[in-house]
C-alpha positions, 0 to 999 in steps of 0.5 A: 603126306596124309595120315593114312601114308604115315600109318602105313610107313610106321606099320611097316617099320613095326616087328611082327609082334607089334602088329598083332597087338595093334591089330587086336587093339584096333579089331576091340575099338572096331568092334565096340563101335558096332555094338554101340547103334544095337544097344542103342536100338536095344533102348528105342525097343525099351522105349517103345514097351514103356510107352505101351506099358503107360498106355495100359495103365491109362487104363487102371481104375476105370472100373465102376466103384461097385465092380464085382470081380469075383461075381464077373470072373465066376460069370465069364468061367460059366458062360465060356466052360459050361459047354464041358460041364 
């Protein structure tokens, strides 16, 4: 007699009240194993951000030693609002 048969008799033996705890019992574990793959994915689209977050700071402290941010961010407002001016 496999498994399955066995459950089967038992559950047919059970009163009624059984049977819905053992229902929500078994509902709670078949939900939680459903959840478990998101959050997996949840940690792969984390995993990604991370790397395109290492990637951007590759990219810190390439500026020249005499870079003038004030001097360049007053050039570019110049040159992209001068229009309005």
């Amino acid at each position: 007699m496999s498994t399955l048969e066995k459950t089967i008799i038992l559950l047919q033996e059970m009163p009624e009240q059984s049977l819905e705890s053992l229902y929500e019992f078994i509902r709670s574990i078949w939900v939680q194993k459903n959840v478990e793959p998101k959050q997996s994915a949840k940690r792969d689209d984390i995993s990604k951000s991370m790397e395109g977050f290492n990637v951007l700071q590759s990219f810190a402290g390439t500026l020249p030693a005499d870079f003038d941010y004030e001097n360049e961010l007053e050039e570019m407002r110049e040159e992209k609002y001068a229009r309005f001016n």
